[in-house]
C-alpha positions as YAML, in Angstrom:
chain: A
units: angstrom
residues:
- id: 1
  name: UNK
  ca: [134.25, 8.13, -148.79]
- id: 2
  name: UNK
  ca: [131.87, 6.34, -146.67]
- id: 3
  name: UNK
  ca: [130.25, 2.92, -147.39]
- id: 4
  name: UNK
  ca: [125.97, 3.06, -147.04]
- id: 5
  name: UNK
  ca: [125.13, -0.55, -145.44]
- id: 6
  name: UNK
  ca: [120.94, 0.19, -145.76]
- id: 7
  name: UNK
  ca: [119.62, -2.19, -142.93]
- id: 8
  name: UNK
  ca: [116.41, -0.81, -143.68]
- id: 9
  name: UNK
  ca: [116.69, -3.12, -147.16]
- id: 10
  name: UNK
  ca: [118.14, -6.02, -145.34]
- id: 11
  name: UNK
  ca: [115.72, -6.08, -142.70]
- id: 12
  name: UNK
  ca: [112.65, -5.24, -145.20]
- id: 13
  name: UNK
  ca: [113.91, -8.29, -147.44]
- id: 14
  name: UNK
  ca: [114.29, -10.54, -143.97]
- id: 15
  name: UNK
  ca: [111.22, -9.54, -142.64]
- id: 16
  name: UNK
  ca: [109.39, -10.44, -146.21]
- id: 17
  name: UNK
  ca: [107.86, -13.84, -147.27]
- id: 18
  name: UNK
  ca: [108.96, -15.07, -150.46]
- id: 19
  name: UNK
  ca: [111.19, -12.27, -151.10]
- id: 20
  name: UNK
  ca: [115.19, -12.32, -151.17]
- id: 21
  name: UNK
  ca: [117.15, -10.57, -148.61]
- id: 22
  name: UNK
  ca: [118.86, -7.55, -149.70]
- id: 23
  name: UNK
  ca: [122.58, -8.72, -151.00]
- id: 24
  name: UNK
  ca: [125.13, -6.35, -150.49]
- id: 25
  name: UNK
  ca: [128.03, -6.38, -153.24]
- id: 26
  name: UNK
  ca: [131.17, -6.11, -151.49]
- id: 27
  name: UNK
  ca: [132.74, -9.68, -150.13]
- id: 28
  name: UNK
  ca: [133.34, -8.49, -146.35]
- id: 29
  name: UNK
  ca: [129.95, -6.98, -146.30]
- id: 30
  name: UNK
  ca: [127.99, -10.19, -148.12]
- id: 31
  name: UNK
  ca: [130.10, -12.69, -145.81]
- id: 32
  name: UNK
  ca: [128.52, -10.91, -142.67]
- id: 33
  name: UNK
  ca: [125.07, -10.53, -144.20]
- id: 34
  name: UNK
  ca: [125.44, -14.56, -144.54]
- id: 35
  name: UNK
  ca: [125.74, -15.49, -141.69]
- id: 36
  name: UNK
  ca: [122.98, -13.78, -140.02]
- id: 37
  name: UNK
  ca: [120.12, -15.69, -139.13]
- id: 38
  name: UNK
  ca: [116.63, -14.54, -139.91]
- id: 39
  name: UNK
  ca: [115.13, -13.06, -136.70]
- id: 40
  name: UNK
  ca: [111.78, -14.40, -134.72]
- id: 41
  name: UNK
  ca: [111.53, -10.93, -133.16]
- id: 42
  name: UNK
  ca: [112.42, -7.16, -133.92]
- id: 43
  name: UNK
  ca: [114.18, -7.05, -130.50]
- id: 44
  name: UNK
  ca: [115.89, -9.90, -131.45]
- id: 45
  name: UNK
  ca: [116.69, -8.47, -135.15]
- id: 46
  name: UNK
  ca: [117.75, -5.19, -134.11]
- id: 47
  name: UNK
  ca: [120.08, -6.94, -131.80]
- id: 48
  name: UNK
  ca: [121.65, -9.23, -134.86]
- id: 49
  name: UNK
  ca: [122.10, -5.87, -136.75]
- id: 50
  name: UNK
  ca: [123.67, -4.34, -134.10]
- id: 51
  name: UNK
  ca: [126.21, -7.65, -133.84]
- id: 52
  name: UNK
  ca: [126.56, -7.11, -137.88]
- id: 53
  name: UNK
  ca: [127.09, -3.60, -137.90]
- id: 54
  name: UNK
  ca: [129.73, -3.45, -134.43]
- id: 55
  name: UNK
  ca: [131.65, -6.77, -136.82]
- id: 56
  name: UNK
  ca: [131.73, -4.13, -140.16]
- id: 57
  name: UNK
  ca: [132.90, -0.53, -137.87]
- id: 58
  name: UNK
  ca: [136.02, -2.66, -136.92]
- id: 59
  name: UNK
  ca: [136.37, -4.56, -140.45]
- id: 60
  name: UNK
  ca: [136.40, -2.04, -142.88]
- id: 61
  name: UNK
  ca: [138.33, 0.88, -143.18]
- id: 62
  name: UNK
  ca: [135.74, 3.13, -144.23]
- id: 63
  name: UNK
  ca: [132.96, 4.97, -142.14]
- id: 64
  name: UNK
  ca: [130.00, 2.74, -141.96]
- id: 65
  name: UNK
  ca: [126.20, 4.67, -142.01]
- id: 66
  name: UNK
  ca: [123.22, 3.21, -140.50]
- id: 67
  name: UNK
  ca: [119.75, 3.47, -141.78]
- id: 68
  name: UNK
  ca: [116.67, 3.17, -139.87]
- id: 69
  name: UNK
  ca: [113.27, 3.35, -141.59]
- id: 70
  name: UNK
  ca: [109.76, 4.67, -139.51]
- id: 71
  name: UNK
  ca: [106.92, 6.52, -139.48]
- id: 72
  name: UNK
  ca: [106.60, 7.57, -135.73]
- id: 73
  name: UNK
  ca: [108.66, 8.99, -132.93]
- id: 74
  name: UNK
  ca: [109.02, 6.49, -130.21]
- id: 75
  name: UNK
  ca: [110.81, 3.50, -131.32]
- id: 76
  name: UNK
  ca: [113.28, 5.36, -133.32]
- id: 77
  name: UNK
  ca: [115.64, 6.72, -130.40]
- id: 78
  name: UNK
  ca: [116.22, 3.74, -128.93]
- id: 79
  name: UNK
  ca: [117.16, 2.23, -132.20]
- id: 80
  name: UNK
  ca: [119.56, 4.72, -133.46]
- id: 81
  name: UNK
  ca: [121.34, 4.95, -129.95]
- id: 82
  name: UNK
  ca: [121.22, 1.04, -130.57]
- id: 83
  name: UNK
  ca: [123.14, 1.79, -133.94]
- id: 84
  name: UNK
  ca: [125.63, 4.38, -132.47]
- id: 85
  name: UNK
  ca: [126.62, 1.84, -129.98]
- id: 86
  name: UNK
  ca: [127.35, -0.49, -132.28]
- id: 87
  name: UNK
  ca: [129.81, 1.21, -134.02]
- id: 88
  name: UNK
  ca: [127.83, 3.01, -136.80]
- id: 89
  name: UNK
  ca: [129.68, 6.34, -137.64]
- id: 90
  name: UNK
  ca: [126.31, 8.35, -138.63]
- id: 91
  name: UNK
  ca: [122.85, 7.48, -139.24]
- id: 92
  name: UNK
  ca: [120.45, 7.91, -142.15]
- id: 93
  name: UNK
  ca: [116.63, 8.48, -141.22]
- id: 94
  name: UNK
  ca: [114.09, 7.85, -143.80]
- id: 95
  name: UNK
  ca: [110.89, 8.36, -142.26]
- id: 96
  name: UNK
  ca: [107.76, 7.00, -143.85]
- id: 97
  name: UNK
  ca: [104.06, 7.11, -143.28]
- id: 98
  name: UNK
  ca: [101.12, 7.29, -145.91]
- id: 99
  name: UNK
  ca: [99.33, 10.47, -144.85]
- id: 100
  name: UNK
  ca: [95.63, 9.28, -145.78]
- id: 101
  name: UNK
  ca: [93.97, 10.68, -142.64]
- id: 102
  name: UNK
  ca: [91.47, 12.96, -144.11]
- id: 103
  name: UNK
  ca: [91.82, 14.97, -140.69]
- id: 104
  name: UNK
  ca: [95.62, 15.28, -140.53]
- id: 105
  name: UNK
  ca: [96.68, 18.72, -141.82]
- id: 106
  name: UNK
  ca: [99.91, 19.25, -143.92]
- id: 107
  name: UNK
  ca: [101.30, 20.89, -141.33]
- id: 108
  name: UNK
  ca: [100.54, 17.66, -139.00]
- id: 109
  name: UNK
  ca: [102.60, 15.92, -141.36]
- id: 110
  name: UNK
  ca: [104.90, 17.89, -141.45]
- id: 111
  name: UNK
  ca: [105.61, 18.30, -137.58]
- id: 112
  name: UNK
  ca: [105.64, 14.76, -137.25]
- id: 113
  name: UNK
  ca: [108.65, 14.62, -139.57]
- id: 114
  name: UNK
  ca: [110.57, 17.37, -137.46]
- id: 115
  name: UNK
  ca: [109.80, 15.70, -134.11]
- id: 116
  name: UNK
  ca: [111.09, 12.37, -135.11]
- id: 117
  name: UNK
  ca: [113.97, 14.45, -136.37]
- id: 118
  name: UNK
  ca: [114.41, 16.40, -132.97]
- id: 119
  name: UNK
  ca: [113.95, 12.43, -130.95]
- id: 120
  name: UNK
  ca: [116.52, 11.08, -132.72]
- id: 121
  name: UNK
  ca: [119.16, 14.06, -133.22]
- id: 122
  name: UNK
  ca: [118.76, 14.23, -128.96]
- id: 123
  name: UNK
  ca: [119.55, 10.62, -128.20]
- id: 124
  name: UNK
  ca: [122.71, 10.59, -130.55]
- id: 125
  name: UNK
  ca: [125.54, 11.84, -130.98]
- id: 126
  name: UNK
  ca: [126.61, 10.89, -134.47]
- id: 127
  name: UNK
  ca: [125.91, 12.85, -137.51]
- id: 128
  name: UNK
  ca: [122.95, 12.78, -138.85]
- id: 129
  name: UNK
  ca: [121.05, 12.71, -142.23]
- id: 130
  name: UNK
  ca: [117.60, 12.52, -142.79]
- id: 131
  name: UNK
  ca: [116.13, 10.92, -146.01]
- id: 132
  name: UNK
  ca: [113.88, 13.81, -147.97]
- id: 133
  name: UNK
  ca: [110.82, 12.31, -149.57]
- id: 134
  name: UNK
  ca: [109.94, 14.84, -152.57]
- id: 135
  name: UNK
  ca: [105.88, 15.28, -151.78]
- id: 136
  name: UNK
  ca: [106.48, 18.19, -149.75]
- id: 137
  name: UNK
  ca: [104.68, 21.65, -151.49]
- id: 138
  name: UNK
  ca: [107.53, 23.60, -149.91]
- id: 139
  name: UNK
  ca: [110.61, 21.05, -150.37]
- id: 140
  name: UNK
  ca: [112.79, 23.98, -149.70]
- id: 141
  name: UNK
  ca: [111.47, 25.07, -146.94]
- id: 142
  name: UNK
  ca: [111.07, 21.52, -145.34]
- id: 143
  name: UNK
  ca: [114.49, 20.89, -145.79]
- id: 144
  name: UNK
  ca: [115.55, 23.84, -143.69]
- id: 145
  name: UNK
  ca: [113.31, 22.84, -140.96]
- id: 146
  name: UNK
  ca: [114.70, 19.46, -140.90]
- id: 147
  name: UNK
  ca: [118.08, 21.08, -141.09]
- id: 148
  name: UNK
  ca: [116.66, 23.36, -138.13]
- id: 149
  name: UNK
  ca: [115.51, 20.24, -136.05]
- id: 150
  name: UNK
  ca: [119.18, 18.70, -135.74]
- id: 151
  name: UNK
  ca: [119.82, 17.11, -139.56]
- id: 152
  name: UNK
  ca: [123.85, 17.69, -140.33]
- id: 153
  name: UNK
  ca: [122.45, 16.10, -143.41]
- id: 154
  name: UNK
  ca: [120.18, 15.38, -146.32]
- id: 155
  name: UNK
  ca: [119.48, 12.55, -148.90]
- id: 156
  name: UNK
  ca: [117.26, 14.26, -151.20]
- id: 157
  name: UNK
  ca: [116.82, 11.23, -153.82]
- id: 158
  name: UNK
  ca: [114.89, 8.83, -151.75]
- id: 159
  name: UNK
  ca: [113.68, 5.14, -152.58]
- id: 160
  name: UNK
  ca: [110.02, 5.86, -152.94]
- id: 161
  name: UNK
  ca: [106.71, 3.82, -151.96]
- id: 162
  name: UNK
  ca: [103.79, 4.07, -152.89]
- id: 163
  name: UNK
  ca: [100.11, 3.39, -151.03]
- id: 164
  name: UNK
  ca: [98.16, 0.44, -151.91]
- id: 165
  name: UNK
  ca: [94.72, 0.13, -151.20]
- id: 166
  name: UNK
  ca: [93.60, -3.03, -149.39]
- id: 167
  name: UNK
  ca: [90.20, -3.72, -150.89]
- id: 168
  name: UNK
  ca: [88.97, -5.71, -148.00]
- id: 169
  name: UNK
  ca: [89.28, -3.84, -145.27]
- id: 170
  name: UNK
  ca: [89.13, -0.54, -147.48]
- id: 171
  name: UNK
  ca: [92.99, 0.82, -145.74]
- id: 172
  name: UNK
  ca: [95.78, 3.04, -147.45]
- id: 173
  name: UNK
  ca: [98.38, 0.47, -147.13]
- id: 174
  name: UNK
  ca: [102.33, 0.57, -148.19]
- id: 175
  name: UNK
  ca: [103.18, -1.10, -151.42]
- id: 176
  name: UNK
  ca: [105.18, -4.47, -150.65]
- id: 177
  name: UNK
  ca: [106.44, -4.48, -154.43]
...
């Protein structure tokens, strides 16, 4: 059985004013997550998670999976080598964008999923499971493209988000609830 350590949740409830830090429930796992300090920099966080993570592949007896949260190819490799380095046994992706742009066809959206898919499935070498979000009008189909694109994996119940609107500058923004 493997243990899920989400760093996405830690590092979204780090990362958030006036908002706890995810807690996980086990003691080994909770004593690490304690004694990192918040981070002044995502360079600097990544590279406290990485410390956590390397500390939990030797503690526990279990396989330990990374998760990374995005919404663009680019930053993502570099991270999820980052992760395999550091002792993570596979690696969840959940990417996730609003697509507002009235321009930006399905299809767009769609591609963008599968090349952040193909980035990070060529910079690793650790299985690899990608996070399905259920808006897709083929969700079948998707899922054997993503399978297609290097996935050894899928989580098909995802946390989901949902756009805000900010009023005052009239954007499609993620919900921070």
């Amino acid at each position: 059985h493997a243990r899920h350590f989400d760093h996405g949740a830690a590092r979204e409830g780090a990362a958030t004013a006036g908002r706890p830090r995810a807690r996980p429930r086990d003691p080994r796992l909770l004593a690490a997550h304690e004694r990192r300090p918040r981070a002044d920099s995502r360079e600097q966080e990544i590279s406290e998670i990485s410390r956590s993570l390397k500390g939990l592949a030797k503690e526990l007896s279990i396989p330990v999976i990374a998760s990374l949260n995005g919404a663009s190819p680019g930053g993502w490799t570099s991270y999820a080598r980052k992760m395999q380095d550091a002792g993570a046994h596979a690696l969840a992706v959940n990417v996730y964008f609003v697509a507002a742009d009235i321009e930006e066809t399905s299809e767009q959206v769609e591609r963008r999923y599968l090349e952040i898919v193909e980035e990070v499935r060529r910079s690793i070498t650790i299985p690899l499971a990608v996070k399905v979000a259920p808006f897709f009008s083929a969700t079948a189909n998707m899922a054997r493209r993503i399978v297609d694109a290097g996935a050894d994996g899928l989580v098909l119940f995802n946390r989901l988000y949902q756009p805000d609107i900010d009023q005052e500058n009239l954007l499609v923004v993620p919900d921070q609830q």
